[in-house]
Backbone bond lengths (Angstrom), bond angles and torsions (degrees), N, CA, C in turn:
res aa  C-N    CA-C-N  psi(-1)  N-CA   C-N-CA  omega(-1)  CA-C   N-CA-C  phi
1 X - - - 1.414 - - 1.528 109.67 -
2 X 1.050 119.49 135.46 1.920 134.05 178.79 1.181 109.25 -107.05
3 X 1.701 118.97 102.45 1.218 121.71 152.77 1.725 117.09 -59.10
4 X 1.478 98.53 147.74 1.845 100.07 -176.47 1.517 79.26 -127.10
5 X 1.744 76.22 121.16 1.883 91.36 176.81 1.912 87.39 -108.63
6 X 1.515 98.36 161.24 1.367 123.06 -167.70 1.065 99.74 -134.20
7 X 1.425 118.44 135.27 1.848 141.59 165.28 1.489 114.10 153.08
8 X 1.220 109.41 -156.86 1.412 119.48 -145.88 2.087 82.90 -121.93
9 X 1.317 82.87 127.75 2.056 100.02 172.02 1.931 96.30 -77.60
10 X 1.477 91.55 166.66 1.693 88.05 -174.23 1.348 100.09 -88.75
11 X 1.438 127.97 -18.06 1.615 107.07 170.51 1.693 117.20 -64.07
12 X 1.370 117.40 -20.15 1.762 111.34 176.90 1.349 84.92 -74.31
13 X 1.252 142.96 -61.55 1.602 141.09 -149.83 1.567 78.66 -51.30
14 X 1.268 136.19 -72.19 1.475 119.42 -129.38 1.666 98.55 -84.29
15 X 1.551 118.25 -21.03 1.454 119.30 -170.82 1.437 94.27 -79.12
16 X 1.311 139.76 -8.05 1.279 140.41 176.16 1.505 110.95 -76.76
17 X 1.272 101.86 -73.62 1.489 116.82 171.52 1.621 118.89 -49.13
18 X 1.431 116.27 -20.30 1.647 113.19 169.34 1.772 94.80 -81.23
19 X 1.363 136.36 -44.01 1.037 130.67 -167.18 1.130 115.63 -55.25
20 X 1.365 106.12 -45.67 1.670 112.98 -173.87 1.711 120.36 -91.43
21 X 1.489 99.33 6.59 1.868 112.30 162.82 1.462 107.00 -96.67
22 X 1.775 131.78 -25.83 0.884 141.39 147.09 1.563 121.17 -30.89
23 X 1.170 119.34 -60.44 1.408 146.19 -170.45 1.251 96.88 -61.80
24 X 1.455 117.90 -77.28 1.721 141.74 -142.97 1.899 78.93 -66.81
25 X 1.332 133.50 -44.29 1.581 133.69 -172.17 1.693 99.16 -69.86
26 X 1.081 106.64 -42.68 1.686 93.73 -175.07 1.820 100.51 -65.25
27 X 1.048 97.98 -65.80 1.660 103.92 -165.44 1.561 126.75 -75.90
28 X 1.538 103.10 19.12 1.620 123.00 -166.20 2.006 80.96 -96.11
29 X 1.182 117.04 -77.79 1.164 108.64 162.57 1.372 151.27 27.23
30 X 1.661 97.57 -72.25 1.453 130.84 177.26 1.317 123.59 -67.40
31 X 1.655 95.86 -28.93 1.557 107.08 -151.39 1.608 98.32 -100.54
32 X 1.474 90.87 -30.18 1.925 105.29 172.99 1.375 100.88 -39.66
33 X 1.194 123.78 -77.84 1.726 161.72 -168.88 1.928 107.57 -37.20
34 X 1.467 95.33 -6.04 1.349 109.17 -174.62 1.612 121.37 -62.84
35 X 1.428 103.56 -29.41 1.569 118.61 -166.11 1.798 93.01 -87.77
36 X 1.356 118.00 -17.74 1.049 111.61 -165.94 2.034 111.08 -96.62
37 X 1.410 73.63 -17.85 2.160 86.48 174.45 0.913 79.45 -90.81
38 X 1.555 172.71 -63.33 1.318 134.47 -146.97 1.243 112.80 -90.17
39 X 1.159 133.39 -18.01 1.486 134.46 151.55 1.701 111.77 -32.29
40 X 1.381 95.10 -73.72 2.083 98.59 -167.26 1.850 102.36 -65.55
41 X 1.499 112.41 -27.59 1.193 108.98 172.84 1.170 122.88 -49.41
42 X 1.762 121.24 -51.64 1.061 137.26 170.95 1.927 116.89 -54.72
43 X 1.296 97.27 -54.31 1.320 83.28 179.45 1.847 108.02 -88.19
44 X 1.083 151.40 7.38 1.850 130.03 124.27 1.282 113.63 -38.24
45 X 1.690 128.76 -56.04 1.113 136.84 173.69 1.906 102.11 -33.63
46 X 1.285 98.55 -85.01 1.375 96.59 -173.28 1.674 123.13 -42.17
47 X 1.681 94.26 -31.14 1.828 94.61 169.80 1.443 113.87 -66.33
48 X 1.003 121.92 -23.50 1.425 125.47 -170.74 1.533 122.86 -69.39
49 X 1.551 107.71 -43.78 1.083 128.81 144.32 1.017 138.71 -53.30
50 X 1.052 114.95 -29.57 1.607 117.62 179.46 1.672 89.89 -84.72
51 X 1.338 136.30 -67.35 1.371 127.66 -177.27 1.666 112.85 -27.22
52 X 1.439 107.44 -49.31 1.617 120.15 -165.03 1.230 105.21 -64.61
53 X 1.682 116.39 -44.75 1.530 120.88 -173.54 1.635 108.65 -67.02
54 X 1.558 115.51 -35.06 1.346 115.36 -152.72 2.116 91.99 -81.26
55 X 1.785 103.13 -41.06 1.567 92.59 171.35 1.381 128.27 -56.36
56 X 1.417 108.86 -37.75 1.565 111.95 178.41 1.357 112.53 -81.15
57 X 1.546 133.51 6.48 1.355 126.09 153.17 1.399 118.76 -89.21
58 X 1.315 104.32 -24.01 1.750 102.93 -176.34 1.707 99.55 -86.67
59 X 1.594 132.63 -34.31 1.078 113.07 166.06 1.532 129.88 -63.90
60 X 1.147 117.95 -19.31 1.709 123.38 175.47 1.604 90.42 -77.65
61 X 1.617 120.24 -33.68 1.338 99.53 -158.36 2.090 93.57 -78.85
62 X 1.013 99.54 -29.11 1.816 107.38 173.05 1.584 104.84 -49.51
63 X 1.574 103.63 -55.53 1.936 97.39 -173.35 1.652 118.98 -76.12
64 X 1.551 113.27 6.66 1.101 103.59 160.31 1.443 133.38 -84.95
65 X 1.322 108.07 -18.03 1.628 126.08 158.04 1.812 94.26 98.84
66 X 1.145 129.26 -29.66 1.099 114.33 -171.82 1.673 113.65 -96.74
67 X 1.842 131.12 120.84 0.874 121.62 149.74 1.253 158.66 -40.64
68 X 1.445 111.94 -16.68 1.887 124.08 170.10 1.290 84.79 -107.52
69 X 1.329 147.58 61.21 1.877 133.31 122.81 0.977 98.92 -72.79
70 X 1.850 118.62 130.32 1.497 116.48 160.18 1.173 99.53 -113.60
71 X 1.599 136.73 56.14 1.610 149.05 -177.00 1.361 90.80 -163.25
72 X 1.142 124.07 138.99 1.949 137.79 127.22 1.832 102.80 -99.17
73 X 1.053 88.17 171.99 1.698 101.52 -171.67 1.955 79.93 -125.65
74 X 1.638 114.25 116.18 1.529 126.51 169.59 1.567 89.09 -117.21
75 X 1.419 110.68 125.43 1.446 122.03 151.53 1.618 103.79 47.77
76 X 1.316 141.42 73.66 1.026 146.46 -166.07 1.873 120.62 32.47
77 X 1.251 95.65 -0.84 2.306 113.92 167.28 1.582 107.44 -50.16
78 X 0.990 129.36 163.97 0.764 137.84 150.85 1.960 116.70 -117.88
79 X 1.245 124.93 98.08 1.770 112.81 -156.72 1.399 87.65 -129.28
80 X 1.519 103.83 145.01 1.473 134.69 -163.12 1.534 103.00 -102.29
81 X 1.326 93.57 113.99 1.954 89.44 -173.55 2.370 86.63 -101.69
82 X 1.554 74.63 -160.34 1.741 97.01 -156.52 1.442 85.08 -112.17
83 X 1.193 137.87 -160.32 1.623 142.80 -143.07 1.713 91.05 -116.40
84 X 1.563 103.01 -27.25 1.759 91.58 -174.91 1.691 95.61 -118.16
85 X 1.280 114.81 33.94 1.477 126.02 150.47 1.329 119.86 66.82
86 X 1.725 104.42 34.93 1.617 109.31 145.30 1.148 111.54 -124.12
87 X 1.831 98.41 167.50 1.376 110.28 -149.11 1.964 107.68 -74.66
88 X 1.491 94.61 150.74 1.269 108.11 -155.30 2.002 87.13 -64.53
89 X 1.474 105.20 -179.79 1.318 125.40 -173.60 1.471 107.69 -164.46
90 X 1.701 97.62 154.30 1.754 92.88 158.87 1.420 107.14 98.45
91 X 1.542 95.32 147.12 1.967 99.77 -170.82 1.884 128.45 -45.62
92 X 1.609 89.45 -45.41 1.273 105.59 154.55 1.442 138.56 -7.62
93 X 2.080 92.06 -64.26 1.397 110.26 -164.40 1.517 100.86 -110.90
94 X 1.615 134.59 9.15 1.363 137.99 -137.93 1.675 106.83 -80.27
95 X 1.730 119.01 -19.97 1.355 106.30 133.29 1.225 138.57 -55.87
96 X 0.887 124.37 -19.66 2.015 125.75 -155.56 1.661 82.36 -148.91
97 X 0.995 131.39 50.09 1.605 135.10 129.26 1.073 139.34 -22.50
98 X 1.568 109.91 56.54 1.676 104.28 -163.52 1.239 117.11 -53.04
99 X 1.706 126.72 -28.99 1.586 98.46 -169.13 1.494 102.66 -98.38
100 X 1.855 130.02 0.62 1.223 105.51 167.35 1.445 111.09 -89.40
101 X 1.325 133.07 26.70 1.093 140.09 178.12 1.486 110.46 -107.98
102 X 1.808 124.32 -42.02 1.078 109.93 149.29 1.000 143.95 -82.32
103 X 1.219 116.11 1.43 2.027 138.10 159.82 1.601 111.31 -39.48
104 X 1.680 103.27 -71.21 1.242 120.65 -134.07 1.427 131.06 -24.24
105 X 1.798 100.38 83.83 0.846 93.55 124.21 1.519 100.84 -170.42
106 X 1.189 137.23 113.67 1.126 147.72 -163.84 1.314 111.76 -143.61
107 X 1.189 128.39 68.87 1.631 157.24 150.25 1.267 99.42 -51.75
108 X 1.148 111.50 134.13 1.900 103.09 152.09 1.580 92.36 105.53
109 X 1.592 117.94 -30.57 1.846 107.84 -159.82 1.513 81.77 -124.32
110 X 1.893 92.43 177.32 1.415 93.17 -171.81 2.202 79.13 -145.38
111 X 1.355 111.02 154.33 1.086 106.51 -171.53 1.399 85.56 -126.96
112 X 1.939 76.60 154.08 1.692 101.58 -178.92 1.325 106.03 -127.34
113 X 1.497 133.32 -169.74 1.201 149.12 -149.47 1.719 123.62 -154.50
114 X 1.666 106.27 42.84 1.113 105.09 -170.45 2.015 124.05 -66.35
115 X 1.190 119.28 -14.95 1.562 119.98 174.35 1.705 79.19 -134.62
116 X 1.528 85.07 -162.03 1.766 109.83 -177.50 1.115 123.14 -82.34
117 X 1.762 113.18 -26.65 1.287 118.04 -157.29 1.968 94.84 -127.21
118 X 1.317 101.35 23.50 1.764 99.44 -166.00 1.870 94.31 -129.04
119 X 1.110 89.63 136.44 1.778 102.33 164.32 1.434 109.52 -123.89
120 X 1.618 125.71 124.41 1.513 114.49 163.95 1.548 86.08 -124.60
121 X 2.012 74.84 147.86 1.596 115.97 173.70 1.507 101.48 -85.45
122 X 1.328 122.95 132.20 1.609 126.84 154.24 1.569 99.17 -110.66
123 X 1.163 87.97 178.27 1.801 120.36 -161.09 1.722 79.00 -102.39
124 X 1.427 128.28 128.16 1.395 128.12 166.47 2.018 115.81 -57.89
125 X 1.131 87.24 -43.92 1.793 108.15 162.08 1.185 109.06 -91.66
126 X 1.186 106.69 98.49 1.803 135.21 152.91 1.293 96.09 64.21
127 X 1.387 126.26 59.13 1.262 131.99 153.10 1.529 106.87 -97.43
128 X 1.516 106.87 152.22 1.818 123.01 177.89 0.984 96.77 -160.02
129 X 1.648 111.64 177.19 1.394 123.24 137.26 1.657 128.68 20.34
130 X 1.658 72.67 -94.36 1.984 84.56 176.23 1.568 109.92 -69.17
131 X 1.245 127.09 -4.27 1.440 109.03 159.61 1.334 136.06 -142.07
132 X 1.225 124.32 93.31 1.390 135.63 -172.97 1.759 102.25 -164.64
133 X 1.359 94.55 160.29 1.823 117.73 148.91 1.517 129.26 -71.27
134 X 1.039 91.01 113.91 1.498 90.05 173.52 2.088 119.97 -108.19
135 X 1.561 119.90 130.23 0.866 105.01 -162.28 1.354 103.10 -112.71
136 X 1.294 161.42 162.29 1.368 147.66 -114.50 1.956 89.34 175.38
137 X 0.866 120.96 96.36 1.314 131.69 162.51 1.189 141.10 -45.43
138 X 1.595 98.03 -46.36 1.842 107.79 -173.35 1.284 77.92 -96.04
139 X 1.596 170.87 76.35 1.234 163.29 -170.63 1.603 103.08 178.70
140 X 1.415 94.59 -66.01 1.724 114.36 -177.35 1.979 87.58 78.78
141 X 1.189 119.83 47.16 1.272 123.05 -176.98 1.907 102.12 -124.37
142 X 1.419 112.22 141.95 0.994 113.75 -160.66 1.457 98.06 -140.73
143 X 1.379 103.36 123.06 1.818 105.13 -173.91 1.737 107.53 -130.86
144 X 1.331 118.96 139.09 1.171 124.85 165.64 1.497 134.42 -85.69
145 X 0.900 131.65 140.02 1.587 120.46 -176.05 1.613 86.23 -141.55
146 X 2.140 102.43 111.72 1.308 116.27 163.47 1.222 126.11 -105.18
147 X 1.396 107.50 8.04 1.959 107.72 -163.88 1.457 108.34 -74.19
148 X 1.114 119.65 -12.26 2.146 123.03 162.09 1.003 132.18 -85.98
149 X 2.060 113.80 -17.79 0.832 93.46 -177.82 1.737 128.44 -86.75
């Protein structure tokens, strides 16, 4: 009489276990890279905002009807727009900051002052150059640069 035994030989055990050290190396990788998608995430986020804040100052500055306001009144703010009524920017103005005034709230970044009329946001953690928002005043144009972070 022939018993039929059933299971797995140790060469499938070990061709298994190389497959799945194979795997865990490809996709170990990805998961590293994680701190670095929430980095550029964060700063779009912050671009996003800054776009939203800079439209909703030039439209309050539109419903006031008058073209020489260099103030809108946002949410009890007081924010300093530019002659075609977005918010001011830039070393220049770095008291009277119109768009970190219509931001507020930018935790986490730290702003700099690269021209007169430009503010960039960095990431306090491993923000530079290559990664921040930059917001552009006489433009009201807002560009990201993520390739550092």
């Amino acid at each position: 009489m022939r018993m039929k035994q059933s299971g797995f030989t140790l060469i499938e055990l070990v061709i298994v276990i190389v497959i799945l050290g194979l795997l865990a190396a490809t996709a170990l990788p990805r998961f590293i890279n994680i701190t670095q998608d929430a980095r550029i995430a964060s700063v779009n986020g912050i671009a996003g905002g800054l776009r939203g804040a800079s439209s909703l100052a030039r439209a309050q500055w539109m419903v006031t009807g008058s073209t020489a306001a260099t103030t809108v009144g946002m949410d009890g703010t007081t924010v300093y727009v530019t002659a075609s009524g977005y918010p001011t920017a830039g070393a220049a103005t770095a008291t009277n900051n119109g768009i970190e005034l219509a931001m507020q709230g930018l935790d986490g970044f730290t702003a700099f002052y690269p021209a007169a009329n430009q503010t960039a946001y960095r990431p306090n953690n491993g923000g530079s150059q290559s990664c921040q928002a930059l917001y552009d005043s006489t433009t009201a144009i807002v560009a990201t640069t993520v390739s550092g972070c």
